[in-house]
N, C-alpha and C positions, 0 to 999 in steps of 0.2 A: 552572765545571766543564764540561770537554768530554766529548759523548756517546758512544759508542761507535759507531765508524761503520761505516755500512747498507752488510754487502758481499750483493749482489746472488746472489753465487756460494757462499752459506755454505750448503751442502745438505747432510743428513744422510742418507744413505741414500733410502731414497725419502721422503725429506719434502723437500719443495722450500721455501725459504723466500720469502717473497711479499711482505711488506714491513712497513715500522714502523709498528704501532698506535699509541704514543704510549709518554708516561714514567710511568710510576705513583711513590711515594710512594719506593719504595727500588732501582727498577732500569726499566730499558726493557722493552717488550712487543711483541714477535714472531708475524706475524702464519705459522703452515706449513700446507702443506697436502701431503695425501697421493698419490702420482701414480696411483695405484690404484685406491683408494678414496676420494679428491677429499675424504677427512674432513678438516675445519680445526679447527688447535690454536691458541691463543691463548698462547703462551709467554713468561713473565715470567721474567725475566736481571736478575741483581745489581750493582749497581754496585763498581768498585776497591774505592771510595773508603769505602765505610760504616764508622763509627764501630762500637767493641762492641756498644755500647748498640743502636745499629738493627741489627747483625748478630743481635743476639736477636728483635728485632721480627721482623727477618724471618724467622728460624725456625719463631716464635710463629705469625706470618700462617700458615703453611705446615700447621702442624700443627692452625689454628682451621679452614681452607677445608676441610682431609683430611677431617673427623668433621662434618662442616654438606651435609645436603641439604636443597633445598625450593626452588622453581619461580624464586623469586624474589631466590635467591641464588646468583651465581652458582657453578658448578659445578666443582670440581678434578678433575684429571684424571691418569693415570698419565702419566709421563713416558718416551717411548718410549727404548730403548738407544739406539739412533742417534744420540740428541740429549747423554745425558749428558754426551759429552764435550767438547761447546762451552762449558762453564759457565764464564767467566772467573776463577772462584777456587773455593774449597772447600765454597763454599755452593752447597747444591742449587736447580735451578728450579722452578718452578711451572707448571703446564701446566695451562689450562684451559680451557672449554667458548670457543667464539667466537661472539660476539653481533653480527651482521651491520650492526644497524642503527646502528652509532654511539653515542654518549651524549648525556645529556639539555641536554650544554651545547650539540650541535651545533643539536641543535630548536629551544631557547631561542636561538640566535643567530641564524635565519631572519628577515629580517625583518615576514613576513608573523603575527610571533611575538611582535612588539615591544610587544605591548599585550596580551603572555598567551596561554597555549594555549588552542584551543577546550576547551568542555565536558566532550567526552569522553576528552578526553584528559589533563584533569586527574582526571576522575575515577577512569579508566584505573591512574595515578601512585601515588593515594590506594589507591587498592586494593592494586596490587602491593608499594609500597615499605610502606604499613602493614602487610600481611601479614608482609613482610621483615623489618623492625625489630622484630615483636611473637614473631616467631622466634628472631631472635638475644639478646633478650631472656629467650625462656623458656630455650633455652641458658646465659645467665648471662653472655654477651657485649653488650658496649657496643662499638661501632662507633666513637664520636668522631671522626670525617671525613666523614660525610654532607654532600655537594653535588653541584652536578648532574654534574663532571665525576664522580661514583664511581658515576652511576645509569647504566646500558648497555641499550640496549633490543633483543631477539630476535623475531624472526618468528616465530611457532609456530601452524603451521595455520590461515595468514591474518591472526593475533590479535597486535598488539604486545604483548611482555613485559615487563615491566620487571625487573630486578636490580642487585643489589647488589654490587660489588665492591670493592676493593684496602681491606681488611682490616690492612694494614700497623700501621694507630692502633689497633685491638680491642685492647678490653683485657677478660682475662678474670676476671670477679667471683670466679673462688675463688682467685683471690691477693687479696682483700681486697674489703671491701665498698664502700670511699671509695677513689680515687683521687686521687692531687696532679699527675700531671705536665701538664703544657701542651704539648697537641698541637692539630694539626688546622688547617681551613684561617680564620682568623682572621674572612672575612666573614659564618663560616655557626656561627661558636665560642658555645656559649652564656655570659653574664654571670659567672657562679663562676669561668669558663676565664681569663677576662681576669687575675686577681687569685692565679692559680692557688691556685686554695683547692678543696677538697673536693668532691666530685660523684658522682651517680649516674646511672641509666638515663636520666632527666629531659634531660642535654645532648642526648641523640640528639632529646628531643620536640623544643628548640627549632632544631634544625638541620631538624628535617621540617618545623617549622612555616614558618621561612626560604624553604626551596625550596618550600614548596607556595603561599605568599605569590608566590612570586616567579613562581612556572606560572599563576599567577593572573591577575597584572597584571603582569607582565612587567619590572619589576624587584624587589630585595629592600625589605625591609621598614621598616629601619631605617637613613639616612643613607646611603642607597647612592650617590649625587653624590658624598658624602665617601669615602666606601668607594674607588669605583672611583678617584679622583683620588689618594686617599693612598698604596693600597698600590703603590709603586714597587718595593721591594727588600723583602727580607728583616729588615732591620735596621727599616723602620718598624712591624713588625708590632705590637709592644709599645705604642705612644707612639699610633699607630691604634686600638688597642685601649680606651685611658686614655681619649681623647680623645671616641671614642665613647661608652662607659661615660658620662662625664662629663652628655653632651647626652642621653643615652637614660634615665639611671639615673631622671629624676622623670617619666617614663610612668606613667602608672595602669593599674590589672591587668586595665584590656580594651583597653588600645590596643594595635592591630596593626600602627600608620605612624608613622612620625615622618620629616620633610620639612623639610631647613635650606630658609629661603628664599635671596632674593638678600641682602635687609639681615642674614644669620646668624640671623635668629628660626627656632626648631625649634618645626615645629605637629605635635601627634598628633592619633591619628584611631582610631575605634573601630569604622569601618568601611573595607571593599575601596573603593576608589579606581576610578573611571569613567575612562577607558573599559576594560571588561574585555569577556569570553566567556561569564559566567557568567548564567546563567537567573535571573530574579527569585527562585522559591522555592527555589534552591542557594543564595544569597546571604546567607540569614542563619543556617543552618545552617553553612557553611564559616565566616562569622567568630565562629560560638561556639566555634567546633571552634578557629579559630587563638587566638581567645581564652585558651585554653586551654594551648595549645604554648609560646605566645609571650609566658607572664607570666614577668615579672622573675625572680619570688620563685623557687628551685630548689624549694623545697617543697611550693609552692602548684601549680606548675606542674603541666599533665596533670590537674590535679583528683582528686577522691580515688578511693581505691583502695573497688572492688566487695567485699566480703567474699566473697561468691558465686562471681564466676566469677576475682577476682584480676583483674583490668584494671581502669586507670585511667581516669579518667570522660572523658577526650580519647577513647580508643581505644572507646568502648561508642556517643559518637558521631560516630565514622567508621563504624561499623555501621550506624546506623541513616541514614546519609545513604546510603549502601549497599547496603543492605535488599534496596531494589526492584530491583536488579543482581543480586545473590548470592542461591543457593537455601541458605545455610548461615546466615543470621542470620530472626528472624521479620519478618514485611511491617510494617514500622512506618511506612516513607514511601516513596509512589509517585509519580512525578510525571509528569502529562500534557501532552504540549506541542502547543498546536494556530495554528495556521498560519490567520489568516483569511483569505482570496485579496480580500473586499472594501477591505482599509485595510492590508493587508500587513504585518499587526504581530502580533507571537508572543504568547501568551498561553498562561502558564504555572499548573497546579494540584495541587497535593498531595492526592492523592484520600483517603478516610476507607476503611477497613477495608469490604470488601463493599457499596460505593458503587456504587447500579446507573447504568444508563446515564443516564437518566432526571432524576437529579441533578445529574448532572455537564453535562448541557445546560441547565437553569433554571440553576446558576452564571456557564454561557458568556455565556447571555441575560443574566443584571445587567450583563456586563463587556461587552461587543458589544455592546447592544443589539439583536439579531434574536433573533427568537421561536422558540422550541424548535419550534414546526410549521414553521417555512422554515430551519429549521439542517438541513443533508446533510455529515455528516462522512464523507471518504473517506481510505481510507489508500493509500498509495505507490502499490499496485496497480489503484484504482478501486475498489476495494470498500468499499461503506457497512459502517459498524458497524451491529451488530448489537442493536439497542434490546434482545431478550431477553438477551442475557449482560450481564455488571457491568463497569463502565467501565474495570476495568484492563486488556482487550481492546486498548488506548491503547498499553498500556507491554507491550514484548517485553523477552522474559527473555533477558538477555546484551549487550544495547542499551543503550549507555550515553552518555545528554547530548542536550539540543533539537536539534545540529547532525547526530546522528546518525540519529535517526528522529524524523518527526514527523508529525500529523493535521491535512488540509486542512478548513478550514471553509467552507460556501461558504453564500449568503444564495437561498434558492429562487424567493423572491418577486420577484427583477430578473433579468433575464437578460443586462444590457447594464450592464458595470463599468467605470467611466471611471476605475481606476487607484487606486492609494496615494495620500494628500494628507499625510501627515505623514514629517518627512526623519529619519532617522538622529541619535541624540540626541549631541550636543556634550558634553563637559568643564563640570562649572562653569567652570572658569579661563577656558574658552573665551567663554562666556556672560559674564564680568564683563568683558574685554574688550572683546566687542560693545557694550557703553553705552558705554565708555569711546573707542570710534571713532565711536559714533554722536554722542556730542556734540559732538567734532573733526572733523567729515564735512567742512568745508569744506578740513584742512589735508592730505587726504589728498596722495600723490605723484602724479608724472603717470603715470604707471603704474595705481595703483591705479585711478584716474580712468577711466583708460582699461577694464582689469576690471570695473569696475561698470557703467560703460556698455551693455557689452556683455551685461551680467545683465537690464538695461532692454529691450534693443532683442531680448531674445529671445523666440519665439513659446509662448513656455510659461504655464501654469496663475501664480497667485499662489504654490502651498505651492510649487513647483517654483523658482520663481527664490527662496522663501523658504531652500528647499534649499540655492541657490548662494551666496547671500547670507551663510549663517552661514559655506560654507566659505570664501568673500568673506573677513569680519573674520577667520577666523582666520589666514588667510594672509596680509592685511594686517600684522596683528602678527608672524609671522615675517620678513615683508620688512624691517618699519620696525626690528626689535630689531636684525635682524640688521646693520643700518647701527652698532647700537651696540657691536659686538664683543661678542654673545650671550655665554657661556660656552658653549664644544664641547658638554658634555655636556647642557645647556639645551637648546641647538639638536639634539640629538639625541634630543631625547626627544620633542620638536614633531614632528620630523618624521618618528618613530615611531609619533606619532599620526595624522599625515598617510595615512602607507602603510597604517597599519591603517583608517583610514576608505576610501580607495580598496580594499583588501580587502573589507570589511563592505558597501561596495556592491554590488562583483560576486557576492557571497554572497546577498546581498540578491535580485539577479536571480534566482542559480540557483535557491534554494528554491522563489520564486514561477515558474520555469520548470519545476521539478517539480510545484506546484501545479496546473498548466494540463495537465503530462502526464498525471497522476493523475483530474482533466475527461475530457481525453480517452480515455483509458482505460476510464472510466465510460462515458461515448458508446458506446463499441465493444461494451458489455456490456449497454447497453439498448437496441442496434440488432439483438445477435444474440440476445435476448428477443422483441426485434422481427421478429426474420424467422422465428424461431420461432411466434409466434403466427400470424403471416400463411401460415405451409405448411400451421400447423393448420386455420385458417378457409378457406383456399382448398381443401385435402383434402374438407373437411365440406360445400363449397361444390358438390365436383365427384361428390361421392356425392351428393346433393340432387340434382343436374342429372341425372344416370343415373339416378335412380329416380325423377324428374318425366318423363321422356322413355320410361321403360318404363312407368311410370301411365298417359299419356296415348294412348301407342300402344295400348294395351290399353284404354282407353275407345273409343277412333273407330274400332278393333277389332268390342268388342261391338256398339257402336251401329249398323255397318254389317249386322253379324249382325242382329240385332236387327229390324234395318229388312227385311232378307231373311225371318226367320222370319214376319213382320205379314204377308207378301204370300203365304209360301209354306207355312205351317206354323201358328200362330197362331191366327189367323179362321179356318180347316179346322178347327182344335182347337175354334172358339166353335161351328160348325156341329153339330159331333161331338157337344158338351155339350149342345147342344138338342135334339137326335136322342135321347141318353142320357137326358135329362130325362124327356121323353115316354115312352120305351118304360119307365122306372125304374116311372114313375107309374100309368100304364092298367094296369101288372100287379102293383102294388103291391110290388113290391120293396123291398128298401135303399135309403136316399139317400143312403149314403156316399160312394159314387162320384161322384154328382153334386157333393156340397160338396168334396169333394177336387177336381175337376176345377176349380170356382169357385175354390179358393185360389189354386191354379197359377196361372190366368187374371192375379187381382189380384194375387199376388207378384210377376209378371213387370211389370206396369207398374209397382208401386213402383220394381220395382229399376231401370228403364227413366227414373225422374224421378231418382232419386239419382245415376245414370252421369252426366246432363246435369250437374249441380249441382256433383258431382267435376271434372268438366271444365272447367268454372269457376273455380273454386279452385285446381284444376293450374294457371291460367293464372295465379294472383293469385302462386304460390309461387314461379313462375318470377322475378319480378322480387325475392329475398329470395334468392337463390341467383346473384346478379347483383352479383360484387363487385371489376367491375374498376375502379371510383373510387377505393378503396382501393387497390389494387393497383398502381396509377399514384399517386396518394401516397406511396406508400414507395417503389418505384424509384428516382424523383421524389429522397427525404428518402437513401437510398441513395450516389446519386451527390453531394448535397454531403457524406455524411459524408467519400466517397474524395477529394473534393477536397480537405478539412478536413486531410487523413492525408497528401496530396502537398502541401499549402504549405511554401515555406521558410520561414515564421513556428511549423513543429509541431514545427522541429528550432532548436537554441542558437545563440542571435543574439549570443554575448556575447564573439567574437573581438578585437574591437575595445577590450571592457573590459579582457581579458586580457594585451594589449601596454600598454596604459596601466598596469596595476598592474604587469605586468614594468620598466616604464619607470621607476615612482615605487620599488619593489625596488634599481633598481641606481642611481637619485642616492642612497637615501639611504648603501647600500654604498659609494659614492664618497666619502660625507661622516665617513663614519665611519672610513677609509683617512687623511683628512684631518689634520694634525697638531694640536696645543694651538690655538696661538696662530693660526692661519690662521683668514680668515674666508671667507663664502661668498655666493652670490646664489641667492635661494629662488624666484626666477622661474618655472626650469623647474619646480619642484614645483607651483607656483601654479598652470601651465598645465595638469600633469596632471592634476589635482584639478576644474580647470573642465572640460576634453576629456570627465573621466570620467565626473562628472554629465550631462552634455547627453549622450550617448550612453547612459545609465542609460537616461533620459529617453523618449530615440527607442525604444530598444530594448522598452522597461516599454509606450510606447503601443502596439506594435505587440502585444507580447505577451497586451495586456489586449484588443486589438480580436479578434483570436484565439480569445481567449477566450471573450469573448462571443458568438461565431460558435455556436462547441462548445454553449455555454448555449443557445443559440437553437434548434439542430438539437436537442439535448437534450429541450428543449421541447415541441417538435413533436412527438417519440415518445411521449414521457408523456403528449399529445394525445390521442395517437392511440389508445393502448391500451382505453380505454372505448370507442370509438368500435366497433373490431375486434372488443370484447366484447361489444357488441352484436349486433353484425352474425351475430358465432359461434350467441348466443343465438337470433337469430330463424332462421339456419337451423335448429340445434335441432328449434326447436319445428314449425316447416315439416315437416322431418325425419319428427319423430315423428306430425304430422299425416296426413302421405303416406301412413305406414305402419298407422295407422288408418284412412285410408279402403281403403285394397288388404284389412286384414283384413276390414274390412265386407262388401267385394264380394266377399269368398271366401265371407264365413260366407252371404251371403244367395243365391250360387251353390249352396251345400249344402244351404240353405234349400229352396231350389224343386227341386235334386235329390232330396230327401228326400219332397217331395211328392207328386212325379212317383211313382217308384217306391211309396209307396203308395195311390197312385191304382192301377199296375201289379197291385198285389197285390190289391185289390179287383174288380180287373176279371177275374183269373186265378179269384175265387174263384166266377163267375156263367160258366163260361166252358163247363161241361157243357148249359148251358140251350136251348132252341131257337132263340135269338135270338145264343147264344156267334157267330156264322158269321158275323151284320151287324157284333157289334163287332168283329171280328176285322177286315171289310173296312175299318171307320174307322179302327184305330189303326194300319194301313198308310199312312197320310196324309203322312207323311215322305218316304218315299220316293218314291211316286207324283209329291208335288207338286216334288219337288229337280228342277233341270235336267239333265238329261241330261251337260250339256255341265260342270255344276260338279263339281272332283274333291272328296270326300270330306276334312274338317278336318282327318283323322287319318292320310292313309294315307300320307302326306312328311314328310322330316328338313328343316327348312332350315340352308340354307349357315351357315357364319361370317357373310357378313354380314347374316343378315337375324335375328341372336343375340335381339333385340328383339321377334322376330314368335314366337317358339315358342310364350312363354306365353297371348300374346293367342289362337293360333290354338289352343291346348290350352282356353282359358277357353271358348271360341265353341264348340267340341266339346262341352265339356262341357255347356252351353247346349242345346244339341241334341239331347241325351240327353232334354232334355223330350216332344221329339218323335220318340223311337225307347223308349219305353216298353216294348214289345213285344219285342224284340231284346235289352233289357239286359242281360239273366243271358249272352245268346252274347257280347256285344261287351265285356262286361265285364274275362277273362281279357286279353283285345288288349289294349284300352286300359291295363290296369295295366303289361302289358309294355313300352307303348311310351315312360309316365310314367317308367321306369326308363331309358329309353333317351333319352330327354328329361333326365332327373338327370343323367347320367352328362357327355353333350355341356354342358351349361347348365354346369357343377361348371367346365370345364375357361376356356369360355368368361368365367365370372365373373371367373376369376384375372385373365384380363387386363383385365378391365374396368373395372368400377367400386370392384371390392376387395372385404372381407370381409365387408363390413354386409350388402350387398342379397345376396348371395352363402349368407349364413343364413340370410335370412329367405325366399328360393324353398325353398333346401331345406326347411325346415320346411314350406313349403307342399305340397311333393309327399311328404313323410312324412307329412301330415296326409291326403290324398288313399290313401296307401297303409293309412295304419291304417285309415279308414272302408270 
């Protein structure tokens, strides 16, 4: 039957037509689009030629897609005027939604595909088309043509969709409950179909179970060798059908494989078939689940019916494999998938309901053996989990399959990883082989001779050539079969296993290349930790150093005073108190003034041992405020992190694997182009296969010495942080040290001011007596004995820079005041004024200085000075 041919120029008004999607079940599919509004239609045309009977199907189709919405199926659409009148006969078209991305047969024919889709892309499949068929189901439609060609997959907001299309074979349950006819596409037909006998909802389980077997592992389930080699033509569909039946019919009701060999014996199997994509604990959940899809019996099949919610026991678990994906079923299975960076091997866990974190690392430790105190789980982004929340922190809602998100593990207690030691796991088949060459080692070819050689003479690890070794034998036996006229599809499944293990390697890199990003990531995150704590310590460091430097100033300040007052002021004062003594005594007065005058005396040399003892200990705090060792350590730790961030080992070394898996991609597309009977030479695959280990290899050391770079500087920061916290600590205490001896020498300045003045007031109150005239001339001693030539402590602003000297030269004032007793009530109002003018300048000065600390605690000191 000829197609209708693709005129280039068939536009309808503004729909332009753009080209041939493909043939569905009862006509061709057109792909228009809008010149306007750039909307694309998906337009389905009828053929000449259709019989009655399919001119109703097609009807039928037309008027099941009209009344069917839901994400997952796809979507009909109004049929613009401009187009009605292309319709090659009397039957109307179909227009519907356009699904950009192709169908499930074009995925499944990639070769990097040959051994199954990843993880989450089957899980993906599982989702959508079960949502799909459990739709058209609660509608009362049965599909009967489910295969990959009817699955179409759309882009929607980044997220592949999957749906359902060509509807052609639906049949709808309220023309009757049983069906008889024989339709559909015969590799994906369930058991009843063959024999056409009677059927229900059930054929659609074993056509999902088929393809989802087949997104699995990457062919169908049941004699597919036989399958693909029989169905030629139309006419064998029937005697394909028997013939299958025949070899299939004595499966037992959990086998999901059955595998003619070469002698014609059929082996089943009750489990998924190695090598696939699928995670350890997806593994036994998907084949209860196919268990289930893919039993003989139509009855048994799907397992029984929920009274509760009406689904069948297949459909309740794909929910609960599901669970941890969808916010629409409860949390019944989660699963963690963590990445050890030390052995490079995944490890996979089904967490328990509110399973805190805590648990889920004593599990790691049984399987790893590293100890929950040196496990550091980091996710994508460098960031450690969070021991307070519960381990499903693991699993992101929407994330679906090990390949798509995963948690690095790393071992705290080394910091230097000499790589993965165990290789990528082999086929049994592959494995039984291997003995069966290892005990013919002497008959190998010269060839292989030559391969193995070269596995000897390479500078690599024991697990590493054990690596090459296994791909060694298996490619040995594709060589040596293939001298026997393999069968095509034999040989095409080898060396689908082939591309799929050079895939699995480079995949292999990339993760553990994300793993090392995710390190260094972390690095970046406990350096800017790191540079945070060192602005802090160095801030607290340089506050310390301004208030040791205005302490100190203000000791060798007073002491200078000090040393002036002994010569000029002081001794005059012990003169004064002997004079007062005597004259107190012979006339029997008060001796208050004499003990007061004595206090003074000995107050001032207390305070005169403590300045010294202060000064002392300034000198001890200076070196605790001294922390450019550190600070030259990090600089230091700094510049390797920036080197660490500029090597070309921090960015993908894996261009070279990339052409080698393009390389093993297009023989085996060559081979597969290839006719029946031709045979071929597996050399160049062999070569690919060793090129792409030994380059794993190079590329894995460098990655790993990298890495342990990252670990080493890593190291050194978590070093250093106690170190730092130290250091903060004894400034601290320095700190608050400093700030306790400054109050001391205030309070013991107030101390002996307080003295003075009532000494002043004792002497005021003897001051009518006959003798008021002598004391009068003694307690003028200040002035008389000051040099002529010295200005006065109080009567100057100083500059900006002498910001340091105010307070000292305010404190020595104050000082002095011991020896202007007499004057205080006059000089009193001044000096308050000029403490205000002193506040005001000092206020402006702090800002820039040392900052807010020492900047508080002057002001309180001259608010204290102003409240007394």
């Amino acid at each position: 039957m000829e197609k209708p041919p693709f005129r280039q120029n068939q536009n309808c008004g503004d729909w332009e037509l753009k080209e041939r999607l493909g043939m569905g079940g009862f006509g061709h599919v057109y792909l228009y689009q809008h010149r306007e509004t750039n909307e694309k239609l998906a337009v389905k045309m009828c053929r000449l030629d259709l019989t009655p009977k399919n001119k109703d199907r097609w009807s039928r189709e037309i008027q099941i897609m009209k009344k069917l919405n839901h994400i997952n199926v796809v979507t009909a659409r109004d049929v613009p005027e401009e187009m009605k009148h292309i319709s090659l006969n009397d039957l109307p078209l179909l227009a519907m939604e356009y699904c950009s991305r192709g169908d499930l047969r074009k995925m499944l024919s990639k070769p990097e595909n040959c051994c199954g889709l990843k993880e989450s892309e089957v899980l993906s499949l599982l989702n959508d088309v079960g949502s799909g068929i459990q739709y058209l189901h609660k509608n009362k439609i049965i599909h009967r043509d489910l295969k990959p060609e009817n699955i179409v997959l759309q882009d929607i907001s980044g997220k592949l969709v999957h749906k359902i299309i060509d509807l052609g074979y639906a049949k709808d349950l309220d023309q009757g409950s049983l069906c008889t006819s024989f339709v559909g596409t015969v590799q994906y037909l369930a058991p009843e179909l063959f024999e056409n006998k009677p059927y229900t909802v059930t054929v659609d389980y074993w056509s999902f179970g088929t393809m989802l077997f087949e997104c699995s592992c990457g062919f169908r389930p049941f004699l597919h060798n036989l399958q693909t080699s029989a169905v030629r033509a139309h006419q064998q569909r029937l005697s394909l059908a028997d013939k299958q039946a025949s070899k299939v019919r004595n499966k037992g009701p959990k086998d999901i494989m059955a595998v003619e060999e070469l002698n014609g014996e059929v082996k089943f199997s009750t489990q998924l078939p190695y090598p696939n994509n699928l995670s350890r604990t997806l593994l036994k959940p998907m084949e209860a689940l196919l268990q289930l899809m893919l039993n003989w019996d139509p009855v048994q099949r799907g397992g029984r019916v929920n009274p509760e919610t009406k689904k069948p026991l297949c459909f309740e678990v794909l929910e609960q494999i599901l669970s941890n994906i969808s916010s629409l079923f409860p949390v019944w299975l989660q699963v963690v998938h963590i990445l050890n960076m030390t052995t490079a091997q995944v490890h996979s866990f089904q967490l328990a309901a509110d399973e805190n974190l805590h648990s889920l690392q004593k599990r790691i430790e049984a399987e790893t053996k590293i100890e929950v105190a040196n496990q550091e789980l980091l996710q994508e982004t460098g960031v450690s989990l969070d021991p307070r929340k519960p381990a499903a922190q693991c699993v992101l809602d929407g994330v679906r399959g090990w390949d798509s998100y995963i948690v690095y593990l790393f071992d705290k207690s080394i910091t230097t990883y000499s790589g993965p030691f165990s290789a990528r796991q082999l086929s049994d088949k592959v494995h039984t082989i291997g003995e069966l060459v290892f005990i013919n080692f002497r008959v190998f070819s010269d060839i292989t001779h030559v391969l193995y050689s070269k596995i000897l003479d390479m500078q690599f690890g024991f697990f590493i050539k054990l690596k090459l070794f296994s791909c060694f034998v298996l490619f040995y036996y594709v060589v040596q079969e293939a001298k026997k006229q393999l069968p095509l599809e034999v040989l095409k499944k080898i060396w689908g296993e082939a591309v799929s293990y050079i895939c699995g390697l480079k995949e292999d890199y990339s993760r553990l290349f994300q793993g090392q990003r995710a390190a260094m990531l972390s690095l970046l995150r406990y350096n800017t930790n790191l540079t945070r704590c060192k602005n802090n310590m160095f801030g607290f460091s340089q506050q310390l150093k301004a208030k040791l430097d205005f302490f100190k100033s203000s000791i060798q300040y007073d002491l200078e005073k000090y040393s002036d007052q002994m010569h000029y002021g002081i001794c005059e004062c012990r003169l004064a108190v002997c004079f007062i003594t005597y004259t107190f005594c012979t006339r029997g007065c008060r001796l208050l003034g004499l003990m007061r005058c004595l206090c003074l005396s000995e107050a001032s040399e207390k305070m005169l041992k403590a300045w010294q003892e202060n000064e002392e200990r300034a000198a001890a705090f200076a070196q605790v405020a001294e922390v450019n060792h550190l600070d030259d350590e990090i600089l230091a730790l700094h510049s390797e992190i920036v080197e660490l961030q500029r090597s070309p080992y921090a960015r993908r070394q894996g261009d070279k694997m990339e052409q080698l898996e393009e390389k093993a991609i297009e023989l085996y597309k060559q081979l597969k182009m290839r006719c029946k009977n031709t045979s071929t030479d597996s050399t160049e695959m062999v070569k690919a296969i060793i090129q792409t280990v030994q380059n794993q290899d190079k590329v894995l050391k460098d990655l790993y010495t990298h890495l342990s770079k990252i670990l080493i500087s890593k190291q050194k920061i978590i070093d250093l942080f106690p170190r730092i916290e130290k250091a903060l600590e004894n400034i601290k205490d320095a700190d608050t040290t400093v700030m306790q001896m400054q109050t001391k020498r205030q309070r013991e300045f107030w101390h002996l001011l307080k003295i003075a003045c009532a000494q002043n007031s004792s002497r005021s109150s003897i001051a009518a007596s006959p003798e008021s005239s002598t004391m009068l001339q003694v307690s003028q001693w200040s002035q008389s004995a000051q040099p002529v030539s010295s200005p006065h402590p109080l009567t100057s602003l100083p500059g900006p820079n002498d910001r340091w000297v105010i307070a000292p030269r305010l404190s020595a004032a104050l000082f002095m005041t011991n020896g202007l007793v007499d004057v205080f009530s006059d000089a009193a109002p001044r000096l308050l004024q000029e403490n205000q003018r002193y506040l005001s300048q000092l206020t402006s000065l702090m800002q820039e200085g040392c900052g807010r600390t020492v900047q508080k605690h002057f002001r309180g000191e001259f608010k204290s000075m102003r409240a007394w």
